[in-house]
N, C-alpha and C positions, 0 to 999 in steps of 0.2 A: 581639603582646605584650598580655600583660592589665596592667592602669592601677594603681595602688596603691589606688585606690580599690575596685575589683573585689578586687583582696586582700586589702582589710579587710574585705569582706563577708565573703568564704569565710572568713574566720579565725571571725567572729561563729559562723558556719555549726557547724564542726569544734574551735572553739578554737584559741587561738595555740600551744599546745604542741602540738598536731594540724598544722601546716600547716610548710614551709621555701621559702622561695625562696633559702638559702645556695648559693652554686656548687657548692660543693662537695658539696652533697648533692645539689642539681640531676643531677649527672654523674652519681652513681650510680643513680638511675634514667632516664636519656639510650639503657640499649643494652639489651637479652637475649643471648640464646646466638648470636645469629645475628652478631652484632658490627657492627651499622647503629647511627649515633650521633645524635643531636636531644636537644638539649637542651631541656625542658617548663619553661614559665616557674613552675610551681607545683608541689609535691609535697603532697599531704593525706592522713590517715590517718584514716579514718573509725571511727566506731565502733557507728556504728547507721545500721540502712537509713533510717530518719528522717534522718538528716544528708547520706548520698547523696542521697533523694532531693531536699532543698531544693539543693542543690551543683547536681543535675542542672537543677531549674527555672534558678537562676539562671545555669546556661550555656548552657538554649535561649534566654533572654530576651535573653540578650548574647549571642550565639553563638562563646564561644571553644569549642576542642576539650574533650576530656574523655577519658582514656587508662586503662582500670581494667587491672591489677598485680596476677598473684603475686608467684611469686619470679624473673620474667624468665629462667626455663628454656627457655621457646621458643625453635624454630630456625628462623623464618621473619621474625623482626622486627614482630610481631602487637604485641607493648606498646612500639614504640618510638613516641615520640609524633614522630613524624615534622615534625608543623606547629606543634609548641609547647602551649600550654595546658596543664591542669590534668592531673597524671596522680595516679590513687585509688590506693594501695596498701592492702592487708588483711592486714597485719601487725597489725593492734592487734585485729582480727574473725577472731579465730585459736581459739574455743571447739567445744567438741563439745559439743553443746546436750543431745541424747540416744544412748543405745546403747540398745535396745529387745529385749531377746533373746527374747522371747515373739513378735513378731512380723517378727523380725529384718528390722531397718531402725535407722539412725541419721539423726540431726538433726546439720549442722554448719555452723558458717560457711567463709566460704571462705579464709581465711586459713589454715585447719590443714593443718601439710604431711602428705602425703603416704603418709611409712612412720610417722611419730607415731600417722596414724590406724588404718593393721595391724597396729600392736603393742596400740593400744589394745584394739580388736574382738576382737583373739585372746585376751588377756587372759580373755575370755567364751565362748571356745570357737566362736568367728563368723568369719568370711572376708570382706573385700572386695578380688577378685580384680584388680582392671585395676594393675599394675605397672608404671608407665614407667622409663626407667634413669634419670629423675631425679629418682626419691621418694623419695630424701633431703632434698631441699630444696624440689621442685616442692610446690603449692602445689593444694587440692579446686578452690580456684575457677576454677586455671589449667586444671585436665586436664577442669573441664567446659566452658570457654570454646574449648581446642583438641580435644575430646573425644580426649584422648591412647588411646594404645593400651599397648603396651609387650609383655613377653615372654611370658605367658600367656595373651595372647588368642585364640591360636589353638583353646584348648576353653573357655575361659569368658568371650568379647567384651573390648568396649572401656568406657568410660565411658558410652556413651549407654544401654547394655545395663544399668547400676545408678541410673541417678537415675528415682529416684519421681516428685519435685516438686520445683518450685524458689522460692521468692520473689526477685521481678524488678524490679526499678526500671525503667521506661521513661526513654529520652530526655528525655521532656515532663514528670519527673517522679512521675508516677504509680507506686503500690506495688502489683502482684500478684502474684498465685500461679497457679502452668500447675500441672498437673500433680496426682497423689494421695498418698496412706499409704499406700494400700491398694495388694495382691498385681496388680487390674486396673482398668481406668477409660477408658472410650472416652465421655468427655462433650465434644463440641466439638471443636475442632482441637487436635491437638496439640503444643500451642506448648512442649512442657517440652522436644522433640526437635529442634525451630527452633533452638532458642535453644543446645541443646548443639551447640561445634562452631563458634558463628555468634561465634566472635574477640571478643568485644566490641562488639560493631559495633550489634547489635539493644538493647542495655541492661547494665544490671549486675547480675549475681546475689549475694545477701544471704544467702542461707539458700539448703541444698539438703540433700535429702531422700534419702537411697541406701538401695539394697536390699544386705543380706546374705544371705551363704549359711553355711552350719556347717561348721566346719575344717575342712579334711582329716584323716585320722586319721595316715596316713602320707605319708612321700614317699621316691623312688629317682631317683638321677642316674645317666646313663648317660654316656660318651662316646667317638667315634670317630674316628679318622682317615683320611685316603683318599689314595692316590696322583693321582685327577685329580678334580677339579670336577666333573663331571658324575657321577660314581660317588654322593658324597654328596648331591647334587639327585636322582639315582635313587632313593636308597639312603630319602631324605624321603618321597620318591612314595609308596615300599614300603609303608610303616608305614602312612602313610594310607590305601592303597587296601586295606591286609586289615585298614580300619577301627577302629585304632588311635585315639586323638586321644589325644596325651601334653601335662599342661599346656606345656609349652614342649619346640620346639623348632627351634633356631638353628643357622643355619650361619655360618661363617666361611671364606673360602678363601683359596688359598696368601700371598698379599702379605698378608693383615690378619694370617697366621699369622707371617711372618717378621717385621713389624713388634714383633708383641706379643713375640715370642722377642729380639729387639734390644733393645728397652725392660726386659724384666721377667729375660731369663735364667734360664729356669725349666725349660728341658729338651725344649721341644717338640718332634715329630720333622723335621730338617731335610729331610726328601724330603716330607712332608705337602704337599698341594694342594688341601686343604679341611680340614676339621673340622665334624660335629655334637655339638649339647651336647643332651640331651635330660632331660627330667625330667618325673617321670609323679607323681600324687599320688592319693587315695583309702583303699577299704579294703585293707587290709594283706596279704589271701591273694590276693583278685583283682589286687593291684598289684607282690606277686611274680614271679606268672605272667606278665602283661605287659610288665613290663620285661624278664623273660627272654628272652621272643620277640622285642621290638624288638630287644633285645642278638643272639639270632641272624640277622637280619635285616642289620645291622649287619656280624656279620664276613663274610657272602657277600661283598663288598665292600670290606671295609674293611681297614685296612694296621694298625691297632692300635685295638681295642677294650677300655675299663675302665670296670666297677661301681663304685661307692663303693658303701664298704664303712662309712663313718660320715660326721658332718656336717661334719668337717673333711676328710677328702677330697674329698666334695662342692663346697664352697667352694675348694680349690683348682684343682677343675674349670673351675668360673667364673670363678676369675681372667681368663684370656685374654680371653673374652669382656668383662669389664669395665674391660680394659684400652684397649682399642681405642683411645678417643678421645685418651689422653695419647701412646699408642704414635704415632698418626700426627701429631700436632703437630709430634714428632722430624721428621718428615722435608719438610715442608711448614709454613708458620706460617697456611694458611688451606685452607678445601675449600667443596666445595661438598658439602653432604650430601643427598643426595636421599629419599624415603622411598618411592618408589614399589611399588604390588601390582598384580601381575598374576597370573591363574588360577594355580594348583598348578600345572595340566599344562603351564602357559607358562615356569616358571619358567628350563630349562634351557636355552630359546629367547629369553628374556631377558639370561643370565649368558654367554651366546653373544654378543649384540646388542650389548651393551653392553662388551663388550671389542674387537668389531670396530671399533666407533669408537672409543673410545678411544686405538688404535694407531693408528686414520689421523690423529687431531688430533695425537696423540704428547702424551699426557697421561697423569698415573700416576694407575693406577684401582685403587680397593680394593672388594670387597664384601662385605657381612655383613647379616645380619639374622634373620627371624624366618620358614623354609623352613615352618612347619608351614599358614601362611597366605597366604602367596605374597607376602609385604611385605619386602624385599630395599631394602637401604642404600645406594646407589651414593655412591660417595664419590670425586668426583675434585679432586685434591690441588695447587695453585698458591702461587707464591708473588705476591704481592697488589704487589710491588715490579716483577715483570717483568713490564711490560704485553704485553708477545708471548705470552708463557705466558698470562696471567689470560685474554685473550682465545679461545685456544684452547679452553681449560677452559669460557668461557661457549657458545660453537659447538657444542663436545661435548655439552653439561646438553639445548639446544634441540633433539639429535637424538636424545638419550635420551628425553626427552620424550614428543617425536612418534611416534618407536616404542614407547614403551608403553601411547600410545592407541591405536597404530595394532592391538596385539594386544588391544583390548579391556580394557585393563588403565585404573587411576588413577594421576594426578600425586601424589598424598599420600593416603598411607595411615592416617599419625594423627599429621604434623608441622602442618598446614593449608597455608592460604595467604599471609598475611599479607603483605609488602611482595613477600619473597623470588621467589614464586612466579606473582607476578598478572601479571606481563607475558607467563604461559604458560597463565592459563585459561580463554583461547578452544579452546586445544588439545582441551580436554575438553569444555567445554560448550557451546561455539559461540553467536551473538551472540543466539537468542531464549532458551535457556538463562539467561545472564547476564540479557538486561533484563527478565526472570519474577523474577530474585533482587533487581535493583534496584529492583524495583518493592516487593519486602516491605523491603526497606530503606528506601524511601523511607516505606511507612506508621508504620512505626516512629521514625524517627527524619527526621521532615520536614525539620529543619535543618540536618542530616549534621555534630551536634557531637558524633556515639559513634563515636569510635576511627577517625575520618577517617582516610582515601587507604591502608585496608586491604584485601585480596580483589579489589574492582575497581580497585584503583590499574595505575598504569603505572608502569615501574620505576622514573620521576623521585617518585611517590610524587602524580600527578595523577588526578584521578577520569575 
């Protein structure tokens, strides 16, 4: 617990209209997407890296926690402040400092969400490509803390792929900058790609520096249907290997198909056992041609293949795909969502894996995700009230796991690791792995008051 006394400093700090300790606000920022609850004895709203960083000295001198906040889209429980203490939101550090079109690049803080900032860039005829599905609300400073990924990464990266530079608040206080403006810059370590990715855990970012690219000119949606799963995992393979790279392209199979057609009633075909949504962008005659061929490609295979034909067709393409997460609450009130990648070429050796246990735990399993990268959703579905089931569900995640390091593959592809996950990152890293990373933790943040019992937690939330 911090003292009242400690609260009247931080209020000095941030101001009294900057700070709550009301319960009721407390609860709202207590959970993220992942639904783990801790209540944080403080919430602050900062508004200049000046005021972090005295917040930060004065919670290494006193050692409470300190939990920095987008907008708690994460699905790993990365912002829940699990041990109490101060947690920083940047809602009020929500500016776009600059849009630079001459050297395309922008200046912003980390409060600005997400699709506010690609409508803004487009506006100028500029791209900043990394989309997660929750850039409506997610938050720059969140997708560089979790270096989110989302649906287009598959030809234009993730997050860590556009930040320049960052300005950084240390633990200890201290205000730097990693990282450049400029197109390249190999001065030193480089601490701008530490830090992307590193949960909160290493400091807080204040200012961050991204690179752009120039619009696309056009864009074409395509989408397919398939009688068995493994047709559309082939049918992914395809496109890629006669060297295709389409900005996005996702699969769906049969259960996440009947789910969404129960929720939304929209026509989907009921013998379907997959689905690809695909969408290609660029110049306009070479993006014809190519969507064409992917489109042929497609019906070798495929049970029902359609072009859009306009942008509202297109958008009713995506519906399904965007439906997913409400469609499966119907039928379960909790999941476990997995984000795991394994190679392209593993993928149908994964979609295989991962339903074979499934049926032996006897868990319902859905999958979806992003086929052009080999970053696949596993999602098995419990209810949170029947510990027989919830139990199961947790045996089944631990064997998904295991198998898809055991094919070379990663536990998180662009959710991280945050509470959810750390009881499974020896799986991948093994124990000199880890004490290499807690060792940069530990120079960072000597007093372990940045975003404590995350990554190397245990699942009680202990270091």
């Amino acid at each position: 617990m911090i003292d009242n006394k400690t609260i009247g400093k931080i209020e000095k700090i941030v101001g009294k209209l900057n700070a709550t300790a009301e319960k009721e606000d407390l609860i709202c920022y207590s959970y993220d997407a992942f639904n783990l609850r801790y209540l944080p004895d403080l919430v602050v709203f900062p508004e200049s890296a000046q005021e972090v960083s005295e917040l930060l000295r004065l919670a290494n001198e006193q050692g409470f926690p300190v939990v920095p906040r987008g907008a708690g889209s994460g699905l790993t429980g990365g912002s829940v402040p699990i041990r109490g203490g101060v947690v920083v939101s940047f809602e009020r550090m929500n500016r776009i400092l600059e849009i630079d079109e001459e050297d395309m690049k922008a200046v912003v803080e980390p409060g600005v969400v997400t699709a506010d900032f690609h409508r803004e860039v487009e506006k100028v005829g500029l791209f900043y490509p990394p989309d997660p599905a929750s850039e409506e609300f997610s938050t720059l400073g969140g997708n560089v803390a979790e270096c989110a990924g989302g649906l287009r990464a598959v030809k234009y990266g993730v997050t860590r792929d556009y930040v320049l530079g960052l300005e950084l608040v240390l633990p200890t206080g201290e205000i730097v900058t990693a990282g450049v403006e400029t197109v390249k810059g190999v001065v030193g370590y480089d601490l701008t790609r530490l830090i992307v990715g590193s949960e909160g855990t290493l400091g807080i970012v204040t200012k961050i520096i991204l690179k752009l690219l120039p619009k696309p000119e056009a864009r074409a949606t395509l989408r397919a249907f398939f009688a068995r799963g493994e047709d559309a995992i082939q049918t992914a393979a395809r496109i890629i290997r006669e060297r295709f790279l389409p900005a996005t392209l996702e699969f769906m199979d049969g259960e996440s198909l009947r789910c969404v057609e129960d929720y939304l009633k929209i026509g989907l075909p009921a013998e379907a056992e997959a689905m690809l949504l695909i969408e290609d962008d660029g110049d306009p005659v070479l993006l014809k041609k190519n969507i064409r061929r992917m489109e042929e490609i497609c019906r070798e295979r495929g049970t029902q293949v359609e072009l859009a034909g306009n942008e509202k067709e297109a958008e009713d393409m995506w519906r399904p795909r965007k439906a997913i997460s409400p469609a499966l609450g119907r039928i379960r009130p909790r999941r476990f969502n997995e984000d795991v990648t394994v190679l392209r070429s593993r993928m149908e050796e994964l979609i295989r894996v991962v339903s074979g246990i499934c049926k032996r735990y006897q868990v319902i399993n859905v999958n979806f995700g992003h086929a052009g990268d080999g970053n696949i959703h596993v999602n098995i579905l419990y209810d949170p009230e029947d510990k027989e089931e919830l139990g199961r569900a947790e045996e089944a995640i631990e064997e998904v796991l295991k198998a898809v390091v055991e094919m070379k593959g990663t536990i998180s592809g662009e959710h991280g690791i945050g509470v959810a996950k750390a009881p499974y990152l020896h799986f991948e890293l093994g124990d000199q792995g880890i004490a290499v990373m807690k060792k940069i933790k530990q120079a960072f943040d000597p007093n372990g008051i940045m975003n404590p019992g995350k990554i190397f937690a245990s699942g009680n939330g202990t270091e």
